[in-house]
N, C-alpha and C positions, 0 to 999 in steps of 0.2 A: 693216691688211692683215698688218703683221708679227705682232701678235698673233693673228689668225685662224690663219696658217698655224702658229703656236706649238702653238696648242693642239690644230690638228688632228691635228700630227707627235707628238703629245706621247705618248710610251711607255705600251703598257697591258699587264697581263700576261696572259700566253698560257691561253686560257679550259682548263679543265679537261674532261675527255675527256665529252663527253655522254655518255647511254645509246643504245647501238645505234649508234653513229657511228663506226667505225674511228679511233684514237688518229692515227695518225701522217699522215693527210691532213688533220685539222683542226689538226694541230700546223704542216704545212707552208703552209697557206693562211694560219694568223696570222703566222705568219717574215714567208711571201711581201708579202704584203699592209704590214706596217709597214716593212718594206724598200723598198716600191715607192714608198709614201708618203714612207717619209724621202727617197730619191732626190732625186723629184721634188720635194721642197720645198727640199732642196741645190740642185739646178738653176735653180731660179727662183730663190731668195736671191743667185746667182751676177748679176746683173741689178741690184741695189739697192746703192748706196752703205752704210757706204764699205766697201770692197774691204780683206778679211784680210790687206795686202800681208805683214806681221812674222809673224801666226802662218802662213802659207804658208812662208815660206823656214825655220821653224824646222822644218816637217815634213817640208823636204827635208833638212835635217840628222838629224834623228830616225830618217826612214823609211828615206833614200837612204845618205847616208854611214857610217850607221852597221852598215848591212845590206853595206857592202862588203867584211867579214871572212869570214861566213859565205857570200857567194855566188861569195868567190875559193876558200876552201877545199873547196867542193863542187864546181865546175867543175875544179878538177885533178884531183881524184880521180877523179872522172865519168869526166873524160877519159881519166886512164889506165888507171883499166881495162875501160871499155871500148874501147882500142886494143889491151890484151891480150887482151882476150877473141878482140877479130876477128883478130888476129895468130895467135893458136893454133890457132884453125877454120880459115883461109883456109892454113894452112900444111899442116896435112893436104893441101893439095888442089892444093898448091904455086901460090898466090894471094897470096902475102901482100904483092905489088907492088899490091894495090888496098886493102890498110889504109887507106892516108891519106885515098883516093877514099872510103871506104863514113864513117871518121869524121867528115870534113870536112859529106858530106853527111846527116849520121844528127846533128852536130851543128847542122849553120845551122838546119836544118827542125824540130827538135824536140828534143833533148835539151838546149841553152842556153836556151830559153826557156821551156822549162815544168816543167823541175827546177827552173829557178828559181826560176817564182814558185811552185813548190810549197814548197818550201823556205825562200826571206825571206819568203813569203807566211803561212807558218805563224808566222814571229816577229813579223810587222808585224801581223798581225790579232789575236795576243795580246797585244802591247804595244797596240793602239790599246783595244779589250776590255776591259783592264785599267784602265787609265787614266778611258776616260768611266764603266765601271762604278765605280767606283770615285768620283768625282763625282758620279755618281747615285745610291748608296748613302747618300753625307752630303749630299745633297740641294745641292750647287751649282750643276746644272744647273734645279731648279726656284726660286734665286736669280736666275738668267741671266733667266730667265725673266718674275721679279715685277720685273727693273728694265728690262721691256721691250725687249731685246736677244730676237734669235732664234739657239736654240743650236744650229739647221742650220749657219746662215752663219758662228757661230764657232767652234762644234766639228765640224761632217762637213765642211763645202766644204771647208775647207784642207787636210783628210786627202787625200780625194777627190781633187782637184786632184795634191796632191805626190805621191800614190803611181801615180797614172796617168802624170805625166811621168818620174819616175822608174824605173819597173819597165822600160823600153826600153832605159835608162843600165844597169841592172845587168846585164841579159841581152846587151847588145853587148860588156860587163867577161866577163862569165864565158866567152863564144863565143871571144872574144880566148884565159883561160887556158885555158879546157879543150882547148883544140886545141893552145897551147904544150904542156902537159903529155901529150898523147897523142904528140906527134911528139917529147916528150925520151924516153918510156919506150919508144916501138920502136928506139928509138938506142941507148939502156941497153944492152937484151934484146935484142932481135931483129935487132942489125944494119942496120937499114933505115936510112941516112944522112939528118938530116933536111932537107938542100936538096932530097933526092928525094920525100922523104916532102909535105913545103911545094910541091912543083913537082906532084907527081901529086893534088894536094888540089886545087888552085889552078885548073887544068886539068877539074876534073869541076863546083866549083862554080858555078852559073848565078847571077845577081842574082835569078831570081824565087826560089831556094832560101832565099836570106835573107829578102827580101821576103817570103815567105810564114812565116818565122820571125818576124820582128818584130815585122807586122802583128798579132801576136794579144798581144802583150805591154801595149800601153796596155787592153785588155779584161781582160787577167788583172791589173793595176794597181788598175782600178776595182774589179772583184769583191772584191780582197782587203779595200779599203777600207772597201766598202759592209756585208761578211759583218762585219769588223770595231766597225764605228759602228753597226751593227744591234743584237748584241748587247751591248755597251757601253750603249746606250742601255734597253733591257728589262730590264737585273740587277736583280733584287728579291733581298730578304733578306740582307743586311750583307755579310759579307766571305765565305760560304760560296756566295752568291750569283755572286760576281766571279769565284769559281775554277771556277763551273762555266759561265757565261758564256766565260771565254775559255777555256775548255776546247772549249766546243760551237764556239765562234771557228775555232778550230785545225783541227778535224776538218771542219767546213762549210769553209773556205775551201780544204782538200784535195779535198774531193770537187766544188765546185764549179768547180773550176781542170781537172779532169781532163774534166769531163763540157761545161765550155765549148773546151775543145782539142779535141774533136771534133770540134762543130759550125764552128767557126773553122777547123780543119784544112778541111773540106768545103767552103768559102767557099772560103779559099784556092786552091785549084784551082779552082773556077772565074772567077776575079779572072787568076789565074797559071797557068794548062793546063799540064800537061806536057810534055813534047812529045821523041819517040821517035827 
């Protein structure tokens, strides 16, 4: 069974543009297609003894602690300027007693959770990219492979796993700073004291505001993983291969993070209604 599923996941490269066939729908059905494969044979390996417990917890150290520099530096900045930005619009209009209200809520619902994974997701899917490319290039994972080991179960499930439970841990890290750092810069600047600033935030946010923040963060977890071990897995041709692999990594797990925030935003409201 392990070998079956081995050789069915087992990386091919991406066929060359037929005659008469548009390039870039046959380029997306071979992605899509060895993508949906590996998944699904990550999932089912997740079922079979024995369980990655040591390379799991190293990938939460790799994936999760290590990404906590760039996802604090990005949520305070985030943060404060976007509380400058709405400080300076809302002050024309002498509003700027609702900064905290429009940040609080512009961060729970969407700017802590999908900056983020835009952002660690861009480094966690080059570093994962890099890495299996880079053992598929010197051929270890067709090593893995001839000592009958399945290199789903040792190389994608532990990614997969640690970055889905992780990317919820970063984005409740960065909601925490980026909301510090927008209530210290209207305190700076704009005078807005921040126990008022913290009491009128406090006061507009709902549970389903976060709720419907959150909930999209183990989805954007797994994409980053899967975009990541996808192309890791396909790098052909030595080391010029690996840089373009996590290159296409990088960019794919940006535009697949933005265009799944949409339809997860749409979900969310109807899971979480608004209500007026």
């Amino acid at each position: 069974m392990t070998t079956e599923l081995a050789r069915a996941n087992k990386p091919v490269a991406v066929a060359p543009r037929p005659k008469g066939e548009p390039w870039a729908i046959t380029q997306f059905i071979a992605h899509f297609g060895h993508a949906s494969r590996m998944t699904v044979g990550a999932a089912l390996s997740m079922f079979r003894r024995p369980f990655e417990f040591g390379a799991t917890l190293y990938q939460f150290e790799s994936l999760g602690v290590k990404s906590l520099s760039i996802a604090a530096i990005t949520a305070v900045f985030v943060g404060m300027v976007m509380a400058v930005q709405f400080a300076f619009g809302l002050q024309r209009f002498g509003g700027m007693e609702y900064t905290g209200r429009i940040v609080a809520i512009s961060f729970s619902r969407e700017l802590a959770p999908t900056l983020t994974a835009v952002i660690v997701g861009g480094r966690i899917a080059a570093g994962i990219a890099a890495e299996l490319g880079s053992m598929n290039v010197t051929e270890q994972i067709d090593a893995i492979r001839s000592l009958g080991a399945d290199p789903l179960k040792k190389l994608v499930l532990p990614r997969v796993l640690a970055c889905t439970i992780v990317m919820p841990l970063l984005c409740s890290f960065a909601l925490v700073l980026g909301f510090s750092g927008a209530m210290m810069i209207t305190d700076l600047e704009f005078g807005i004291p921040a126990q008022f600033f913290l009491r009128t935030a406090l006061s507009s946010v709902q549970l389903r505001d976060i709720y419907s923040g959150m909930f999209k963060t183990p989805f954007y977890g797994a994409i980053i993983a899967i975009v990541g071990c996808h192309f890791g897995l396909i790098t052909r041709g030595g080391t010029e291969g690996v840089g373009t692999s996590t290159t296409s990594a990088v960019v794919t797990t940006s535009i697949a993070v933005l265009v799944a925030d949409f339809f997860l935003t749409k979900v969310s409201f109807l899971i979480w209604p608004a209500s007026f």
